[in-house]
N, CA, C and O atoms as CSV, one atom per row, in Angstrom:
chain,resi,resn,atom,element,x,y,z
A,1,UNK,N,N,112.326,-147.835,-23.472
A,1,UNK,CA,C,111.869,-146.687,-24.216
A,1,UNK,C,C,110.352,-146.800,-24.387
A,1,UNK,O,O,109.820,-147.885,-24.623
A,2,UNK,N,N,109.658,-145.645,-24.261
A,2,UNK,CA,C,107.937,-145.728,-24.203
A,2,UNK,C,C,107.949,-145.608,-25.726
A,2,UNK,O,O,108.734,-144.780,-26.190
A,3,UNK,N,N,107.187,-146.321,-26.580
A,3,UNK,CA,C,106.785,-146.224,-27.766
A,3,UNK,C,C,105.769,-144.865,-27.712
A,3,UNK,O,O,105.726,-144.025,-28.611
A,4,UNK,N,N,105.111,-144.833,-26.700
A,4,UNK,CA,C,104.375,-143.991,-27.252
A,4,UNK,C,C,105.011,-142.494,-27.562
A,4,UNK,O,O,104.500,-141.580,-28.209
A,5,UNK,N,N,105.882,-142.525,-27.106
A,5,UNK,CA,C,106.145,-140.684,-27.024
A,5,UNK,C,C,106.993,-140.503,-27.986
A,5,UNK,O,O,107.849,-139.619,-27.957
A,6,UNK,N,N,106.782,-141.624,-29.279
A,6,UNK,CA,C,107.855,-141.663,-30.814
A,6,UNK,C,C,106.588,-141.153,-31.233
A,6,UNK,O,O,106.874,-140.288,-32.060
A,7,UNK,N,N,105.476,-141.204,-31.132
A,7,UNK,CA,C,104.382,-140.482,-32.118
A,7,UNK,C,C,103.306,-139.706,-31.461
A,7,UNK,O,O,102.638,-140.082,-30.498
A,8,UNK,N,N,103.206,-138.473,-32.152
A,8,UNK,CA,C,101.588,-137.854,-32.104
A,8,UNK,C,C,100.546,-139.043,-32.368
A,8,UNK,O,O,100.389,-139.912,-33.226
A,9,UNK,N,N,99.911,-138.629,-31.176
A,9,UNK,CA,C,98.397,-139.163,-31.170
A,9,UNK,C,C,97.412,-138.298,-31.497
A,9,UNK,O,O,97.838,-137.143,-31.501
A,10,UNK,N,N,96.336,-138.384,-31.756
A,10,UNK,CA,C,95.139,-137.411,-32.414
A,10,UNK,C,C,94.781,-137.077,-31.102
A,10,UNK,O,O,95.262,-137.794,-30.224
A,11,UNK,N,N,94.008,-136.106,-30.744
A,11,UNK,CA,C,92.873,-136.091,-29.650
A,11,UNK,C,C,91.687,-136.730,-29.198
A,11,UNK,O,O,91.047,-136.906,-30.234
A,12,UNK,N,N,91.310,-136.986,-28.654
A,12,UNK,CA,C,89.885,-137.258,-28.714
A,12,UNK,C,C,88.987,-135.959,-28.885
A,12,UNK,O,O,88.902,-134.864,-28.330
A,13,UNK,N,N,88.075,-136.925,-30.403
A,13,UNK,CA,C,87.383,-135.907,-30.607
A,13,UNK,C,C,87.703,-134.338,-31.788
A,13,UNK,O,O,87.170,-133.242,-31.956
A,14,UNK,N,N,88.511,-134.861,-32.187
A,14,UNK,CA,C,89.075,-133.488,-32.938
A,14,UNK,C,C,89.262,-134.437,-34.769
A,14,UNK,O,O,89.348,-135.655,-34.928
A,15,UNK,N,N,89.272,-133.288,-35.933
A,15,UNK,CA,C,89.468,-134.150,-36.746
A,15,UNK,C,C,90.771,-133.888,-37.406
A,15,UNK,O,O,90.873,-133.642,-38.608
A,16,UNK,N,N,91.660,-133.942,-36.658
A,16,UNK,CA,C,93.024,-133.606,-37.552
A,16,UNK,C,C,93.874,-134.993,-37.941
A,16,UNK,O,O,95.041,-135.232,-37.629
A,17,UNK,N,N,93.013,-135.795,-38.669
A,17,UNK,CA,C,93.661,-137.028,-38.319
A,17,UNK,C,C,94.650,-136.647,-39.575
A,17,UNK,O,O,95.784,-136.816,-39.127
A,18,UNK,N,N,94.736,-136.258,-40.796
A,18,UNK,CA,C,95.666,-135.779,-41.819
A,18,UNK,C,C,96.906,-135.039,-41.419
A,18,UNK,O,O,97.954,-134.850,-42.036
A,19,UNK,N,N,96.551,-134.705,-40.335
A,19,UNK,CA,C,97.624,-133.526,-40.006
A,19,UNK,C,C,98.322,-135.157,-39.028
A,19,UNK,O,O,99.464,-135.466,-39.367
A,20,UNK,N,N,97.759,-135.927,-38.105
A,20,UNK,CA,C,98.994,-136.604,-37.184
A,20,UNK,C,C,99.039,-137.553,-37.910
A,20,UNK,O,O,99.603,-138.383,-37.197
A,21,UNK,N,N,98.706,-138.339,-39.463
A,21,UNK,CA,C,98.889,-139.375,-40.427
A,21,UNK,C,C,100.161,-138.298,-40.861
A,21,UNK,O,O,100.979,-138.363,-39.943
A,22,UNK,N,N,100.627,-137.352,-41.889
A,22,UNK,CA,C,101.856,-136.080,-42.133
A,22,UNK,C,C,102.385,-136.754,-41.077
A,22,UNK,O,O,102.992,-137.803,-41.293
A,23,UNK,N,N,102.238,-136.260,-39.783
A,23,UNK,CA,C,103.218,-135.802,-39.031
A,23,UNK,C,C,103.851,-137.173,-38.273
A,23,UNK,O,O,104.789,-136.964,-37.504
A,24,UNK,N,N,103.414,-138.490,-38.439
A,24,UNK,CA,C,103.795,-139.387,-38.255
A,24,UNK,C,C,105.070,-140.219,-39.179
A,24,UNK,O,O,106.155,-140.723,-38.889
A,25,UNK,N,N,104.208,-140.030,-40.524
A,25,UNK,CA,C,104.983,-139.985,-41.529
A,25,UNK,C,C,106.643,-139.421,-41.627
A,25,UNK,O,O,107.660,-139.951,-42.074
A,26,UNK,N,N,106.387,-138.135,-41.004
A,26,UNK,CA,C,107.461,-137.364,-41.290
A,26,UNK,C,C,108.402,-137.994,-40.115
A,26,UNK,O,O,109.625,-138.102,-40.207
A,27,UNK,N,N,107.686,-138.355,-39.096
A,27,UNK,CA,C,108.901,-138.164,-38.257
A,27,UNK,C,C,109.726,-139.882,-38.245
A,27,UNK,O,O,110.820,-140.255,-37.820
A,28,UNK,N,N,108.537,-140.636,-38.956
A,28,UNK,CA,C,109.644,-141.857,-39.221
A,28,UNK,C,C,111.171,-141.729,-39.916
A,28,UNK,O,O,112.084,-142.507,-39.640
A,29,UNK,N,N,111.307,-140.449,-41.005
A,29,UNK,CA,C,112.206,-140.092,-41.160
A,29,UNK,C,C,113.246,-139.331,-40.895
A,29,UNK,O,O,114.248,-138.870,-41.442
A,30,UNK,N,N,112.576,-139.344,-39.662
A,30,UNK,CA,C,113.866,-138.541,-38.699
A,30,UNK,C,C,114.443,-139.149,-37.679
A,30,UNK,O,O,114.024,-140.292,-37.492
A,31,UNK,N,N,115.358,-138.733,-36.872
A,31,UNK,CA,C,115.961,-139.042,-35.590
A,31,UNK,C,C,114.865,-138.913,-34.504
A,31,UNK,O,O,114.018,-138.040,-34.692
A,32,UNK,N,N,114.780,-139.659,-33.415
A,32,UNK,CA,C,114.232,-139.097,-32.259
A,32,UNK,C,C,114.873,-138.712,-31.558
A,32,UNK,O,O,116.078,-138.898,-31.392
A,33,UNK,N,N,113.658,-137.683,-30.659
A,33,UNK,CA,C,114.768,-136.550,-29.646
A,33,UNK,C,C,115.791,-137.194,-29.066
A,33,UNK,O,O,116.828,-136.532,-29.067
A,34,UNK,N,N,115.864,-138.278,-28.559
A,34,UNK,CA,C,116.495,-139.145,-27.481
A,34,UNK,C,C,117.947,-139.414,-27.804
A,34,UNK,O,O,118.809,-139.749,-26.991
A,35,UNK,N,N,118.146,-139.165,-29.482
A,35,UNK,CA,C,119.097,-139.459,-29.900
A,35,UNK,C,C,119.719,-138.069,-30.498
A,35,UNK,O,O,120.532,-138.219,-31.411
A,36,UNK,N,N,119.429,-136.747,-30.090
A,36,UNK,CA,C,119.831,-135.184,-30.769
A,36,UNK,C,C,120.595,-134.675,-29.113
A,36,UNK,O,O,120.133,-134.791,-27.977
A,37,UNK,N,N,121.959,-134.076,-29.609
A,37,UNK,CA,C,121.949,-133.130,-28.393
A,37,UNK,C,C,121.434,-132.132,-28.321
A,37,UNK,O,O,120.744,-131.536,-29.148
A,38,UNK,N,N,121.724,-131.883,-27.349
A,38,UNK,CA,C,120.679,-130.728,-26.733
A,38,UNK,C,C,120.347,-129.403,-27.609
A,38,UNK,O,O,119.432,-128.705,-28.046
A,39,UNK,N,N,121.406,-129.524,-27.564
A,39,UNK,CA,C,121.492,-127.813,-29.077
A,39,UNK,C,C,120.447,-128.180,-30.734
A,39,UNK,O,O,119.933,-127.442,-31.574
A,40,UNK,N,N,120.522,-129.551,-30.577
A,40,UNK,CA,C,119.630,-130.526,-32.111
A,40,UNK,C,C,118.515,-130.327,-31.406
A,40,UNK,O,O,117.707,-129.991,-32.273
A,41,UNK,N,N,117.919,-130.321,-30.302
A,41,UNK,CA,C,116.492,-130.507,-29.346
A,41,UNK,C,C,115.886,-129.156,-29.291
A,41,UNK,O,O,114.783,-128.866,-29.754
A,42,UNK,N,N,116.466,-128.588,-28.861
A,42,UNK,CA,C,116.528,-126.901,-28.897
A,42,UNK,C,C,115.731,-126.146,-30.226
A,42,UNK,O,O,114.639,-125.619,-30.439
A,43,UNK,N,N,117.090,-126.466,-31.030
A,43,UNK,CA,C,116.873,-125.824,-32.314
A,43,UNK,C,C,115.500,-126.546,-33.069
A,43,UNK,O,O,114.702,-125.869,-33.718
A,44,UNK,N,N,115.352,-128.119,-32.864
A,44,UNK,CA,C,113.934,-128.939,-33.646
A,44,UNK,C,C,112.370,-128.042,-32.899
A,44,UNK,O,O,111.244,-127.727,-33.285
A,45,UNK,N,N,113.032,-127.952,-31.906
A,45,UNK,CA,C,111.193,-127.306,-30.598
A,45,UNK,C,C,111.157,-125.977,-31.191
A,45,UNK,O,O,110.112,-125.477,-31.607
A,46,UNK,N,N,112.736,-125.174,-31.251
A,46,UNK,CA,C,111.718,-123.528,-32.206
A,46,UNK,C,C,111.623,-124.243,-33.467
A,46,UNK,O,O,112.246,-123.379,-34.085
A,47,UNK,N,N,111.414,-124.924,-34.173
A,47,UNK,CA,C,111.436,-125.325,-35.334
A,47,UNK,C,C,110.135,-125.899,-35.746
A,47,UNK,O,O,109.842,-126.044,-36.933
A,48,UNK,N,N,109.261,-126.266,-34.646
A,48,UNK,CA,C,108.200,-127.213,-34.701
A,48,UNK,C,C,107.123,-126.103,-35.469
A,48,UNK,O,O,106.427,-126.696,-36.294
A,49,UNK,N,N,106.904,-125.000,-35.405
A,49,UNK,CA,C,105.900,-124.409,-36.096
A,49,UNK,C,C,106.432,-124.471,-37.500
A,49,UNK,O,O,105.612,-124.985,-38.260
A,50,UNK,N,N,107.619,-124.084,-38.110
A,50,UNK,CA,C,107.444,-124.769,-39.193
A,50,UNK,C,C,107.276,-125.976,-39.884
A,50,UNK,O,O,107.081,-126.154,-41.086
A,51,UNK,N,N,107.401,-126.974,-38.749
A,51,UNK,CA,C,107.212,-128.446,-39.400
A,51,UNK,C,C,105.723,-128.798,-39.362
A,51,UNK,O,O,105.523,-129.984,-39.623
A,52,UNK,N,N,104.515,-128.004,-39.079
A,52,UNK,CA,C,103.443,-127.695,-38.808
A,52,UNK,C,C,103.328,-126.994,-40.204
A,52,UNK,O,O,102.336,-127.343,-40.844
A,53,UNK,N,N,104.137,-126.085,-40.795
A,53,UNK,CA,C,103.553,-125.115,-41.827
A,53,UNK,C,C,104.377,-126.108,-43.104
A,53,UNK,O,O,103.860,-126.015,-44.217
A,54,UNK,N,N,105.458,-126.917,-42.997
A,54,UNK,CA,C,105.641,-127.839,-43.782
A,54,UNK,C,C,104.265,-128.952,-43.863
A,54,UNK,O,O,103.639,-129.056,-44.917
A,55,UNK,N,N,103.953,-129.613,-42.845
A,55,UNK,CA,C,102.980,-130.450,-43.197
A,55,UNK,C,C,101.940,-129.973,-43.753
A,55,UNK,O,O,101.627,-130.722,-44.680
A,56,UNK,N,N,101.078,-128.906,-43.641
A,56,UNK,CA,C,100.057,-127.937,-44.230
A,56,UNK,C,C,100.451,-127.901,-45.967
A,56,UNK,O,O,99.493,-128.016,-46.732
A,57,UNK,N,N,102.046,-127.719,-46.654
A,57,UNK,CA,C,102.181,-127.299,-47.755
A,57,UNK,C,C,102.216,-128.766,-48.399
A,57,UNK,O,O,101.589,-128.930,-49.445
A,58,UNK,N,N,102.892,-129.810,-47.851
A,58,UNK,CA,C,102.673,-130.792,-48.061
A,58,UNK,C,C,101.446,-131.296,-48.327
A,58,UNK,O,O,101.462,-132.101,-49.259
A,59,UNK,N,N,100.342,-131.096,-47.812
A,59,UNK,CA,C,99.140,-131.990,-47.341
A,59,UNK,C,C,98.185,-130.588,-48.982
A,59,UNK,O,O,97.578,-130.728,-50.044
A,60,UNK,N,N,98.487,-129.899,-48.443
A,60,UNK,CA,C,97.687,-128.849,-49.719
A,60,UNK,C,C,98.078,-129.167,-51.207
A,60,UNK,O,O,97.237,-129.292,-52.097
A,61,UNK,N,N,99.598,-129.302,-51.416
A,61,UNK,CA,C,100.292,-129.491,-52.363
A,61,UNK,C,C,100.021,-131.224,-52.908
A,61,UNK,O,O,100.462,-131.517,-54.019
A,62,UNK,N,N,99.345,-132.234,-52.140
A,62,UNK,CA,C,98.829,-133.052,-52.832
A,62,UNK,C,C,97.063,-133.224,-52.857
A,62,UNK,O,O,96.385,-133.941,-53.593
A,63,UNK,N,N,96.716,-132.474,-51.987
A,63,UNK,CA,C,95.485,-132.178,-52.477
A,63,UNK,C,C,95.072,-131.501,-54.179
A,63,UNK,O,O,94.403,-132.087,-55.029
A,64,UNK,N,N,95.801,-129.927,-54.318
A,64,UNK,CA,C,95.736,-129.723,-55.763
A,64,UNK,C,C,96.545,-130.274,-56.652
A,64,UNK,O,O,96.477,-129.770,-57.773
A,65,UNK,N,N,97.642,-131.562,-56.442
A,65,UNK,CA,C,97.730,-132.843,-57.633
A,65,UNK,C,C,97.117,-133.463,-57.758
A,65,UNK,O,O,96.562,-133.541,-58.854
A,66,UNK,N,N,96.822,-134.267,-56.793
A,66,UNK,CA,C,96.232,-135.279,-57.053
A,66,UNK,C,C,94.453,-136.083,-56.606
A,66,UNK,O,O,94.005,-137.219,-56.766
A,67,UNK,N,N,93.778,-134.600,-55.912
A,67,UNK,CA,C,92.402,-134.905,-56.194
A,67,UNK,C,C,91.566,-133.418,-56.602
A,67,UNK,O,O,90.367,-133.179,-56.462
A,68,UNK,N,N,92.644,-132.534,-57.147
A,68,UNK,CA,C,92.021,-131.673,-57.636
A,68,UNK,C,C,91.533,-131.381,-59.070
A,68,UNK,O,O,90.552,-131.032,-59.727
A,69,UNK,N,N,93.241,-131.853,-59.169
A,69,UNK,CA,C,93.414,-131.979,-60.917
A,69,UNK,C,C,92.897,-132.951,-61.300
A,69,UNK,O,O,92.906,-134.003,-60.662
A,70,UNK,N,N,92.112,-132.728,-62.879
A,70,UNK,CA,C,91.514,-134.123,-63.217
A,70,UNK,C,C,92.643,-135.214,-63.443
A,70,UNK,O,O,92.489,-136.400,-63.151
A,71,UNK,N,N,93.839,-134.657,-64.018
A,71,UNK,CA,C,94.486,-135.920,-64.248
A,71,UNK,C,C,95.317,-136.539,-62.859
A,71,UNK,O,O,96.229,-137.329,-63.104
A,72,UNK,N,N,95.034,-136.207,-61.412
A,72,UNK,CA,C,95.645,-136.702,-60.374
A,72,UNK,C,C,94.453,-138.453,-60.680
A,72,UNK,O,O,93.472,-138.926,-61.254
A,73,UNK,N,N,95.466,-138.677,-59.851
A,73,UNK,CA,C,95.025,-140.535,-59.243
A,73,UNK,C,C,93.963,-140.704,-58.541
A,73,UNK,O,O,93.348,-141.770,-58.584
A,74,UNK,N,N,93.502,-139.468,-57.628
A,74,UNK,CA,C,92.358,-139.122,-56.817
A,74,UNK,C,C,91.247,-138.244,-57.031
A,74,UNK,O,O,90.548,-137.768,-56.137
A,75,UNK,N,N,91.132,-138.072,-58.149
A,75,UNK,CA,C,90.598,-137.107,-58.596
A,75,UNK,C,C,88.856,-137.837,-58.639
A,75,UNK,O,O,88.491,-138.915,-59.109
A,76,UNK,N,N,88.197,-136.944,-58.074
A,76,UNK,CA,C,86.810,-137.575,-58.429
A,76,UNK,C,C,86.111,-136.815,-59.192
A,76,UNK,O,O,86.069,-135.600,-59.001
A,77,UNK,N,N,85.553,-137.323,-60.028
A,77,UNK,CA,C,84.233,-136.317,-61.300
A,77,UNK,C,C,83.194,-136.602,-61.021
A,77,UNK,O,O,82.330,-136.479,-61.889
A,78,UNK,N,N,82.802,-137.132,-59.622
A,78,UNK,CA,C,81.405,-137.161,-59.739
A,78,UNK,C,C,80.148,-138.052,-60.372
A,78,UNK,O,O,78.928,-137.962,-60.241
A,79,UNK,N,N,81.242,-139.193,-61.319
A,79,UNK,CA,C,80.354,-140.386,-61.342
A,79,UNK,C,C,80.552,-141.667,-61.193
A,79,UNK,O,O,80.371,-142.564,-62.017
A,80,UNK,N,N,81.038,-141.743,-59.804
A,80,UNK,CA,C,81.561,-142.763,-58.864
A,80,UNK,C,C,79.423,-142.359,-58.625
A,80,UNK,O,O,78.827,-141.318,-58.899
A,81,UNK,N,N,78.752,-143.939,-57.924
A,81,UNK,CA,C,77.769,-143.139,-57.316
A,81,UNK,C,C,77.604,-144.493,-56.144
A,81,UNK,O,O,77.742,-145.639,-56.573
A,82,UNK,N,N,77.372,-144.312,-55.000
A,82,UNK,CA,C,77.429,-144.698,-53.825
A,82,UNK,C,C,77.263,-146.096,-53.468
A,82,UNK,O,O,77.865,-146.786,-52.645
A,83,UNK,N,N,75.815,-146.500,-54.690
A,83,UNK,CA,C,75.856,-148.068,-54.532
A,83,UNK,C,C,76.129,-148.916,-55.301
A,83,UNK,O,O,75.595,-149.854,-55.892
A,84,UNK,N,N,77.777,-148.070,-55.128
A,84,UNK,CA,C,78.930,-149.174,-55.983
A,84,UNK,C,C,79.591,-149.710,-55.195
A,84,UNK,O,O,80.464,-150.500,-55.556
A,85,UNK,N,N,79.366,-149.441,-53.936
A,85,UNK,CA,C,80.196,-149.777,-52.603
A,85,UNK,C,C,79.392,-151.048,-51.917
A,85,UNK,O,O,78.190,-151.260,-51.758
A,86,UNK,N,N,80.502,-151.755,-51.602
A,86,UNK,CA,C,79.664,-152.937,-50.991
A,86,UNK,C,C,79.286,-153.075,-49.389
A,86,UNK,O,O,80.065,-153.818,-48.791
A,87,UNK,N,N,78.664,-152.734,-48.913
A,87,UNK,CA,C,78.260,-152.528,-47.505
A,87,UNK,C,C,78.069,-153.817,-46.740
A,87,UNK,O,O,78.063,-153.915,-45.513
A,88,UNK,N,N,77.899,-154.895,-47.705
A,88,UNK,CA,C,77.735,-156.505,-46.653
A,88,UNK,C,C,79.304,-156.596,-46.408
A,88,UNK,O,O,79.496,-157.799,-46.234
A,89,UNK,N,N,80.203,-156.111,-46.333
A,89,UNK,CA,C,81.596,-156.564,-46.295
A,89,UNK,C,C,81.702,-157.031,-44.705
A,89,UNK,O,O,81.698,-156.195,-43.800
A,90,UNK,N,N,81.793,-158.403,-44.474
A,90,UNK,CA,C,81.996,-158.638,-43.111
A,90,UNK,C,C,83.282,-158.817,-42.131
A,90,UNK,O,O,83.544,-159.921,-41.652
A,91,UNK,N,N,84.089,-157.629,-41.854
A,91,UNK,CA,C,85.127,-157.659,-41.100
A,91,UNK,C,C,85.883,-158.821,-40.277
A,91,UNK,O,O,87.025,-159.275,-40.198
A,92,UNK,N,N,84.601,-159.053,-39.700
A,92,UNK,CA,C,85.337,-160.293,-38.522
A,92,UNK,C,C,85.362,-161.677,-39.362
A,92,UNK,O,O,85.690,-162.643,-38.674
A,93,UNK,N,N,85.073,-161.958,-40.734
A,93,UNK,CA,C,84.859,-163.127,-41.656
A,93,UNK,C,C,86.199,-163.244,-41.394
A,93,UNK,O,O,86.969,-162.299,-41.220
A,94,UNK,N,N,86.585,-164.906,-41.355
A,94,UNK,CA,C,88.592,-165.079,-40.960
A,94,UNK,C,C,88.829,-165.153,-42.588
A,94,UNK,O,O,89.995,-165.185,-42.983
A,95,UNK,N,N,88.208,-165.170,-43.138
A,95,UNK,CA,C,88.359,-165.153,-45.414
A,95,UNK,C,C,88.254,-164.224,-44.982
A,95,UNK,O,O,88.164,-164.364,-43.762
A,96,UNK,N,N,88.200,-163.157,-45.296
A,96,UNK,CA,C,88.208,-161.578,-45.571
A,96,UNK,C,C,90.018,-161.227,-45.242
A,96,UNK,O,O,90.646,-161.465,-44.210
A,97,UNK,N,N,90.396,-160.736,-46.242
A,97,UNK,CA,C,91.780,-160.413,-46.431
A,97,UNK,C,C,91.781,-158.820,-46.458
A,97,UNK,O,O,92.837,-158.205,-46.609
């Protein structure tokens, strides 16, 4: 079985990475085609524009919880200020966890 053709890949070059992070997500919780008959395959492919307009309500619907609203988890007010971030962080350090 090709792993790859269990997931959307992004494009090169495009920024929908929210939309194939959703849509990856989603489909861990599903069956793959490989395992639907044909009539389950059928019916999922006309189905795919709404699982497109599901991920959109999804992806909107935690945008205005949780970094719109002040009381979401993500919510920013604006006095976070930039050099609070540590920029020496050295990746390839084998300590760096």
């Amino acid at each position: 079985m090709n792993a790859n053709k269990l997931f959307y890949k992004q494009r090169e070059g495009t920024n929908l990475c929210a939309f194939y992070v959703a849509e990856s997500i989603m489909l861990h919780g599903q069956r793959t085609y490989s395992a639907l008959s044909g009539l389950e395959y059928r019916r999922d492919r006309v189905a795919e524009e709404d699982q497109h307009k599901a991920i959109q309500e999804v992806l909107a619907g935690f945008l205005n919880d949780e970094v719109l609203d002040p009381k979401g988890e993500h919510y920013y007010d604006g006095r976070l200020k930039p050099a609070s971030v540590d920029y020496s962080i050295d990746l390839d350090d084998p300590n760096y966890d």
